[in-house]
C-alpha positions as CSV (number, residue, x, y, z in Angstrom):
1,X,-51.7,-71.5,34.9
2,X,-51.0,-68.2,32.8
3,X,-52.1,-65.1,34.7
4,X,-55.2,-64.7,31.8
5,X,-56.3,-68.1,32.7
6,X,-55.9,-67.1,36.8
7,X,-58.1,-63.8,35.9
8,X,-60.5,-65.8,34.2
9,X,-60.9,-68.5,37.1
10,X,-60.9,-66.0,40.5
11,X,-63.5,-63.9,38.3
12,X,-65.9,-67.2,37.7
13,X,-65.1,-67.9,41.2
14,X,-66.6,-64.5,42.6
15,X,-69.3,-64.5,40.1
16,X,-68.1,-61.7,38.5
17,X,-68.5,-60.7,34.8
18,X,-65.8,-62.1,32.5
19,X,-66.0,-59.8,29.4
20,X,-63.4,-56.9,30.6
21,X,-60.8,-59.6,31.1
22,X,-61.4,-61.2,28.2
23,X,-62.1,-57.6,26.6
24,X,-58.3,-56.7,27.6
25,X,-56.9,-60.1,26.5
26,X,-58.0,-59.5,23.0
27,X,-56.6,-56.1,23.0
28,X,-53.3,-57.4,24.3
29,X,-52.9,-60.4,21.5
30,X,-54.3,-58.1,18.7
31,X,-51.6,-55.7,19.5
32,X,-48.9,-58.2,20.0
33,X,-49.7,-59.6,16.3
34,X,-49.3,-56.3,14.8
35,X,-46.0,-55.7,16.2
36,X,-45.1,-59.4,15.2
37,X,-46.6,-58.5,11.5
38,X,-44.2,-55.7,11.4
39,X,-41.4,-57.5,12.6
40,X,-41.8,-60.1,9.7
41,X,-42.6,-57.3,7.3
42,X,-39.4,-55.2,8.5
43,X,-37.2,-58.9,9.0
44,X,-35.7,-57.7,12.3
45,X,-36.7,-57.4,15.7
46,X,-36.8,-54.0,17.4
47,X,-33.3,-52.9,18.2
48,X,-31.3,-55.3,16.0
49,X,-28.7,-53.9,14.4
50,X,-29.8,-54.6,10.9
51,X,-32.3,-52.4,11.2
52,X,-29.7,-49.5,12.2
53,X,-29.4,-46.8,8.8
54,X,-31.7,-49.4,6.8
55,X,-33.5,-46.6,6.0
56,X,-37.1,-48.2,6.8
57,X,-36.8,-48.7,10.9
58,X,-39.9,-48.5,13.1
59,X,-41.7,-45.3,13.2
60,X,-44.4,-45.5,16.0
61,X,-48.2,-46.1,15.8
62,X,-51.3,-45.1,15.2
63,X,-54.7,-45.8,17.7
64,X,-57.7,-47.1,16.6
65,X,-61.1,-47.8,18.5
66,X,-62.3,-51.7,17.3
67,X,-66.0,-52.6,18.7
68,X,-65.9,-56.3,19.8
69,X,-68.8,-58.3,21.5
70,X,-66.9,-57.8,25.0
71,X,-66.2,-54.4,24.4
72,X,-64.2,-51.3,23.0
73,X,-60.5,-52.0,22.2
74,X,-57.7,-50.0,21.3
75,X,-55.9,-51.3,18.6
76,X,-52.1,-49.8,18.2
77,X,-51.3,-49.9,14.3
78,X,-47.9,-49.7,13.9
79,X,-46.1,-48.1,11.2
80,X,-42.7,-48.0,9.3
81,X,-41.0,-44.8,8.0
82,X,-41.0,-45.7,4.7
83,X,-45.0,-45.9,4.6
84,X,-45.1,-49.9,3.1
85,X,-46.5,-51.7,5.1
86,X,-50.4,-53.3,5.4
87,X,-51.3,-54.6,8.4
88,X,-53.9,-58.1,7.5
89,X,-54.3,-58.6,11.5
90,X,-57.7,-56.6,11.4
91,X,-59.7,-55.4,7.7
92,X,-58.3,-51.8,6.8
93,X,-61.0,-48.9,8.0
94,X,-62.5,-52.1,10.1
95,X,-64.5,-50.3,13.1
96,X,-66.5,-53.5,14.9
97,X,-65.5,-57.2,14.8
98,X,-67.2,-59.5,12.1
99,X,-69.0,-61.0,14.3
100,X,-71.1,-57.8,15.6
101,X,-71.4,-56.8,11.7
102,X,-72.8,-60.4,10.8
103,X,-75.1,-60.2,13.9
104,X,-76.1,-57.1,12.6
105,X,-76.7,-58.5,9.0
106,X,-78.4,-61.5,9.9
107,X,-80.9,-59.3,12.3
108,X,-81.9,-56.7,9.0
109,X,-82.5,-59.7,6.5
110,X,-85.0,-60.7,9.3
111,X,-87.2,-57.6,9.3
112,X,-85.5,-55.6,11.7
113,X,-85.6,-51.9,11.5
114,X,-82.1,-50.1,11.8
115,X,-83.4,-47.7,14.1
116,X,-84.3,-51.5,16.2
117,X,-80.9,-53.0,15.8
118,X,-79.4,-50.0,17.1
119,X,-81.6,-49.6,20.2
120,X,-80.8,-53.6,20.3
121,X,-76.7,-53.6,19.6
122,X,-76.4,-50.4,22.5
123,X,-78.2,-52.7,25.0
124,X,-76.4,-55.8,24.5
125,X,-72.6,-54.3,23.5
126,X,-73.1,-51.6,25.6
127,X,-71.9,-48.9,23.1
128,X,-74.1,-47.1,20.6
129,X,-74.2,-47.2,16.5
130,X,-76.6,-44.6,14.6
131,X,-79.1,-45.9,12.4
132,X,-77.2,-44.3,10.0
133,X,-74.4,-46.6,10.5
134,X,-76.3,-49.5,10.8
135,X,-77.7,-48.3,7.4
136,X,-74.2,-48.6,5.7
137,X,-73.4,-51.8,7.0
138,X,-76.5,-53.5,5.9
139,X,-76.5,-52.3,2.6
140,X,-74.9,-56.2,1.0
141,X,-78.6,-57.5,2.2
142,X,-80.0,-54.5,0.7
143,X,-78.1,-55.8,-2.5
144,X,-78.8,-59.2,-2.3
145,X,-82.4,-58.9,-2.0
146,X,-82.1,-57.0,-5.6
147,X,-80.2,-59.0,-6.9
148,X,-82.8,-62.0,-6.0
149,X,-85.7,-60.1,-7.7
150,X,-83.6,-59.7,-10.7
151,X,-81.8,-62.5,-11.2
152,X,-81.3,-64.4,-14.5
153,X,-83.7,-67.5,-14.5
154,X,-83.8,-70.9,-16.5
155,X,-85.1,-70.9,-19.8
156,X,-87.6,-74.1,-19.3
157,X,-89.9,-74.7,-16.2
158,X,-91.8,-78.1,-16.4
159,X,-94.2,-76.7,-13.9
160,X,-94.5,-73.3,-12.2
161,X,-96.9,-72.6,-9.0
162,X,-98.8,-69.3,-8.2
163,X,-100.4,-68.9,-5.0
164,X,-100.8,-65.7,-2.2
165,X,-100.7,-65.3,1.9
166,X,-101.7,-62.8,4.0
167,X,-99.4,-60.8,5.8
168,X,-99.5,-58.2,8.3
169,X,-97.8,-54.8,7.3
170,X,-97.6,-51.4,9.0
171,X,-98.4,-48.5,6.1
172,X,-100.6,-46.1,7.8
173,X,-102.1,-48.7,9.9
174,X,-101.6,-52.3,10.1
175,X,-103.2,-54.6,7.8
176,X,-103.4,-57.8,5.7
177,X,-101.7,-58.1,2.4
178,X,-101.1,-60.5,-0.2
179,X,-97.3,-61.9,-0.8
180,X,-97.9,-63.5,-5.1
181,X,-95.3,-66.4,-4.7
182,X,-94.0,-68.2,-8.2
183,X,-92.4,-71.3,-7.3
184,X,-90.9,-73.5,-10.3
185,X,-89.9,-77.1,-11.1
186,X,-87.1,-77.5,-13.5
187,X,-86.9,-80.6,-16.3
188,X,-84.5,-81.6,-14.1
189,X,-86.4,-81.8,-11.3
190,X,-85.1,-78.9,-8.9
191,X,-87.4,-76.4,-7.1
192,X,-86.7,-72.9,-6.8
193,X,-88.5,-69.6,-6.0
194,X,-89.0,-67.6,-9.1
195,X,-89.9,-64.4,-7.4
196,X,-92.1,-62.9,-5.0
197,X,-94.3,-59.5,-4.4
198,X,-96.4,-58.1,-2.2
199,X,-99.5,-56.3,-3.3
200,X,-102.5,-55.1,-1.5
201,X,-104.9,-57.8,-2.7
202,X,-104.5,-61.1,-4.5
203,X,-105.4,-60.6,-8.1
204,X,-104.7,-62.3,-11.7
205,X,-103.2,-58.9,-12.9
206,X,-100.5,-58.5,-10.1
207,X,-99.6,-62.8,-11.1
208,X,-99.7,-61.6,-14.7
209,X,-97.2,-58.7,-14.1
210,X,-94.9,-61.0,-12.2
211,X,-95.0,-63.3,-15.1
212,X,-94.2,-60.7,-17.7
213,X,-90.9,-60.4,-15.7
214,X,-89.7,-63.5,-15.4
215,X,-89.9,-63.6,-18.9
216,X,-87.7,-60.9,-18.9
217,X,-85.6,-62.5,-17.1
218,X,-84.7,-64.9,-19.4
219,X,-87.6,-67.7,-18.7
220,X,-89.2,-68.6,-22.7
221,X,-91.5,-71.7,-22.0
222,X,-93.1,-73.1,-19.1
223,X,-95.4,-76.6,-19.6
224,X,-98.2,-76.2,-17.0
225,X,-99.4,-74.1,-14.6
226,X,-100.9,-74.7,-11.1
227,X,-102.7,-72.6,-9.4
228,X,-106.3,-72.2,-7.3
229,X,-109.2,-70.7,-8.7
230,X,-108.5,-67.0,-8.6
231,X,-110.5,-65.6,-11.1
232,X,-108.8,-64.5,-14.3
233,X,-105.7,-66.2,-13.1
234,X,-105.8,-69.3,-15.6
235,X,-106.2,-66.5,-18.7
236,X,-103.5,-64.7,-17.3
237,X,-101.2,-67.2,-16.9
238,X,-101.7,-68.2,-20.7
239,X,-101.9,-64.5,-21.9
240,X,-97.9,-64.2,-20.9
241,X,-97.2,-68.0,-22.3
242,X,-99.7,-69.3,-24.7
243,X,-98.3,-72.9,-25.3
244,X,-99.0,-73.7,-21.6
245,X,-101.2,-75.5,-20.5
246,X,-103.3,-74.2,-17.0
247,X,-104.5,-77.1,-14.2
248,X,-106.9,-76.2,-11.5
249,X,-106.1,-77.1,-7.9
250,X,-107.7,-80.0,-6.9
251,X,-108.0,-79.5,-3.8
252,X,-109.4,-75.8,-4.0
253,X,-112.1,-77.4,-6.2
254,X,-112.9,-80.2,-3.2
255,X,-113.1,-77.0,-1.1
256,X,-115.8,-75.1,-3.4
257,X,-117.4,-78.6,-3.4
258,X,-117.9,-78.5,0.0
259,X,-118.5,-75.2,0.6
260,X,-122.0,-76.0,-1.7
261,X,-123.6,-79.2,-0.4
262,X,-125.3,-80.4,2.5
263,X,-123.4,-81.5,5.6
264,X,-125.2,-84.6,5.7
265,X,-123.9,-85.4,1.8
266,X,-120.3,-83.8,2.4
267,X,-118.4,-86.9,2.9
268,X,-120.7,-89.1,0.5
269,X,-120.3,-86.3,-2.2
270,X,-115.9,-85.8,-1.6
271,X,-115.7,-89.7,-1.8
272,X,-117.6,-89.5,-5.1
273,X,-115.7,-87.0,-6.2
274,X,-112.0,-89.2,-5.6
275,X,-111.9,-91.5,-8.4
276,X,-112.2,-88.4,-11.0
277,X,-109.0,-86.9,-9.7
278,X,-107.7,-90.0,-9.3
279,X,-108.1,-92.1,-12.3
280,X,-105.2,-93.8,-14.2
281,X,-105.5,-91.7,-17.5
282,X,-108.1,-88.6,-18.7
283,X,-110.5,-91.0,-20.7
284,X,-111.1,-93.1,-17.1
285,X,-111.4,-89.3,-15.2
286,X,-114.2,-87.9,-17.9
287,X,-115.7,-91.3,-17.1
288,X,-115.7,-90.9,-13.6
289,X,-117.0,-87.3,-13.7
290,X,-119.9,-88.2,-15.8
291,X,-121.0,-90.5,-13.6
292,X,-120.9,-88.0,-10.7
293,X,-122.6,-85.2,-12.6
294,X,-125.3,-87.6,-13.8
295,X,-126.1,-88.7,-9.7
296,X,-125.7,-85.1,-8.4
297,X,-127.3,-82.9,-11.3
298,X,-130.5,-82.6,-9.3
299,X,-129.4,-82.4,-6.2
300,X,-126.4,-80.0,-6.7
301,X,-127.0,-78.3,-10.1
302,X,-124.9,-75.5,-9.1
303,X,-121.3,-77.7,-8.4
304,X,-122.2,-79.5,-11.5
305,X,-122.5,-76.2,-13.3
306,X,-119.2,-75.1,-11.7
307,X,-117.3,-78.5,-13.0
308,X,-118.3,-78.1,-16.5
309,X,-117.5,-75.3,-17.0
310,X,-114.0,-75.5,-15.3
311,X,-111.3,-76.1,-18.7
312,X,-108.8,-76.9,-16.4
313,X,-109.7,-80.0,-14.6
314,X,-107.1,-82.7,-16.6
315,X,-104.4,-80.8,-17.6
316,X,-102.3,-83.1,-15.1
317,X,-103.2,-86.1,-17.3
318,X,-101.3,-85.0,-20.2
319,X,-97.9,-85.8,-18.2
320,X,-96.1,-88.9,-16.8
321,X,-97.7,-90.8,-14.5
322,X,-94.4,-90.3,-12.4
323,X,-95.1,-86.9,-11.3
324,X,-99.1,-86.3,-11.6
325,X,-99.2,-86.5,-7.9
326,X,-97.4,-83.1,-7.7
327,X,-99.1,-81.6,-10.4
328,X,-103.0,-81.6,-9.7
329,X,-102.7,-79.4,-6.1
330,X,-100.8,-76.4,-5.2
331,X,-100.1,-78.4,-2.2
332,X,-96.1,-78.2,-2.7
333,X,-96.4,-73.9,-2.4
334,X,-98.6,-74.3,0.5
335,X,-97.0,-75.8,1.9
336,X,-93.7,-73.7,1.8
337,X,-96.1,-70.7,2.5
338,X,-97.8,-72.7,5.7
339,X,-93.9,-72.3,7.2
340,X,-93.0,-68.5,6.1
341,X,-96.4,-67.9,7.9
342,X,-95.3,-69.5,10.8
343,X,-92.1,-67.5,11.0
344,X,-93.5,-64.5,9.8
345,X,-96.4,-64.7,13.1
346,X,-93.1,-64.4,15.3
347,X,-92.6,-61.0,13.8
348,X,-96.6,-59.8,14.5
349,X,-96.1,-57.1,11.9
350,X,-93.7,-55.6,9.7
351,X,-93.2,-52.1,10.2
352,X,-93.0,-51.5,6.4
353,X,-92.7,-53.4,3.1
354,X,-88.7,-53.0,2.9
355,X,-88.9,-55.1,6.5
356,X,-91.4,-57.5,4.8
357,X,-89.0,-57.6,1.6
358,X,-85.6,-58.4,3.4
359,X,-87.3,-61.0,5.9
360,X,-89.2,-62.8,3.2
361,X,-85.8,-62.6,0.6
362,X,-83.8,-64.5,3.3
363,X,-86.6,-67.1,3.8
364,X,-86.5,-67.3,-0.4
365,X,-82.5,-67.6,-0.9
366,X,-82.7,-70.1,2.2
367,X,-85.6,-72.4,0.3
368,X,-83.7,-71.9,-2.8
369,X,-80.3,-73.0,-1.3
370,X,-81.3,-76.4,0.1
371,X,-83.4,-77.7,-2.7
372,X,-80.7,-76.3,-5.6
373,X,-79.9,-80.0,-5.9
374,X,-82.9,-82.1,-4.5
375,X,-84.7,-84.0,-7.5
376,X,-88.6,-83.8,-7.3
377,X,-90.2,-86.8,-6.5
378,X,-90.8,-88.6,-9.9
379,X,-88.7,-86.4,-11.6
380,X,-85.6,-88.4,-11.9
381,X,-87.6,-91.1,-14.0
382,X,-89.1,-88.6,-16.6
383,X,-86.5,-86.4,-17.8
384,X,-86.5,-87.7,-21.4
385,X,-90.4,-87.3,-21.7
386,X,-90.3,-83.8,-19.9
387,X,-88.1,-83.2,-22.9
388,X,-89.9,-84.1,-25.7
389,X,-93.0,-82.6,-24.4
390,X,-90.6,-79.0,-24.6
391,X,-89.9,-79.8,-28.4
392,X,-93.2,-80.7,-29.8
């Protein structure tokens, strides 16, 4: 047994804390690689008598202070006279190990305040960083959070859905905003976020901003829409791309349903409803819808009212059968929103939109990551038809 290894087991033995021994370990085998670096670099050891009037012997070192999770170590650069050689033992200007920095990094892309990880890194390292300099380290997230909201996007999206949550954010005082997520499916069949933004209230105008963007950024045709029944939303959504077509959430409109009949008709009035949503073409869905408007006109004049004049009711029918079951419900975005709300309740609040921003661009790049190559259900059988519906 080395005498490290007999430190290690008479500390565990006594109960004692571990880090200092393992704390001067490190520095001992970080400095030993150095001089081994040099001695490879130089191709002599110290003393040999090659290196005697060479002209480029050993000239000394220099300190420096590395942070490490066990603590501060002192790191003995050493140096030769002529001035040529790089050390690759630890990064050049390097002041912390890489695994405090991506500690550090992953806590800022989840909402946490410099001034926070600070407090946090002095409690559990036991030496202190300014927010300042937690500032410059997590400047890559920072980056990569821009970089997500202006990234180039795919020309062609078979299907792209809108749809808002509420989250709490500290301005003055906390409250409830909206988050406008774009989510779209590719005619490949791959899901990714488009973009995100967080806006006081949920409104068509802030969805048709977003959407001018993403044109910007590269994204010319998009087949349908999706959304629920935000008012204005539909005529936004075709202001920005006019060859689109716009469905209504089916679900929402079960919703609005209920919300306007009877409780003692709810159930007889949703089954009725079924067989209109989910009929095998549009001619057998009009069919359907007739029939329930012509038993529920009396009754329920106002939800008739409500589906005839809804224009977006079929818009699902007009693709392969294949893939209508994702397309009449927002259910695939609310889904994805259902779990950022759960991790975002962890948080309570964000102290202010930037936190929001980096914690919700994380939870984006993530989504994005592990469905980059995941074909949509039904998606792999209709690619030629997707297609051709693109080139009409």
């Amino acid at each position: 047994m080395n005498n490290f290894s007999t430190e290690i087991y008479k500390a565990l033995s006594q109960g004692l804390n571990i880090d200092q021994i393992i704390c001067n370990e490190l520095q001992d085998q970080i400095n030993y690689l150095l001089k081994t670096e040099l001695t490879a670099f130089l191709d002599y050891d110290k003393h040999d008598v090659r290196g005697y009037n060479s002209g480029n012997s050993r000239n000394g070192f220099y300190t420096r202070d590395l942070e490490t999770k066990y603590g501060t170590i002192k790191v003995e650069v050493p140096r030769n006279r002529n001035g040529e050689f790089n050390q690759q033992t630890i990064q050049p200007y390097a002041r912390r190990t890489d695994d405090l920095e991506t500690a550090i990094l992953h806590l800022y892309s989840k909402g946490v305040t410099t001034a926070e990880i600070a407090d946090l890194i002095e409690k559990m390292y036991g030496h202190a960083y300014s927010p300042a300099t937690i500032s410059n380290i997590t400047m890559a997230v920072e980056e990569h959070v821009q970089a997500f909201h202006s990234r180039k996007l795919n020309e062609r999206y078979t299907v792209v859905y809108g749809d808002a949550t509420m989250i709490n954010v500290r301005r003055d005082s906390v409250s409830k905003e909206a988050l406008h997520i774009l989510i779209g499916i590719t005619p490949e069949g791959t899901k990714e976020v488009l973009d995100y933004r967080l806006y006081p209230q949920e409104s068509s105008e802030n969805y048709k901003e977003m959407l001018e963007d993403i044109k910007q950024r590269g994204t010319l045709e998009i087949l349908l829409f999706v959304t629920d029944g935000l008012s204005g939303l539909a005529n936004a959504c075709l202001d920005v791309y006019p060859k689109a077509k716009h469905q209504a959430c089916w679900v929402h409109i079960q919703r609005s349903v209920s919300r306007n009949v009877c409780a003692k008709d709810k159930k007889e009035v949703l089954d009725d409803l079924k067989p209109v949503y989910r009929a095998k073409d549009e001619v057998e869905a009009q069919n359907h819808l007739e029939t329930f408007k012509d038993k529920y006109k009396s009754r329920y004049p106002k939800v008739i009212k409500s589906l005839t004049d809804n224009q977006s009711l079929f818009s699902f029918y007009e693709f392969p059968e294949a893939i209508r079951s994702s397309l009449y419900t927002t259910n695939l975005i609310e889904g994805m929103n259902k779990q950022l709300k759960r991790n975002t309740k962890r948080k309570e609040q964000f102290p202010n939109e930037d936190s929001l921003d980096r914690f919700v661009c994380d939870y984006m790049m993530d989504y994005n990551r592990r469905f980059s190559t995941r074909i949509h259900k039904g998606f792999e059988v209709v690619q030629a038809e997707i297609n051709e519906m693109f080139d009409k």
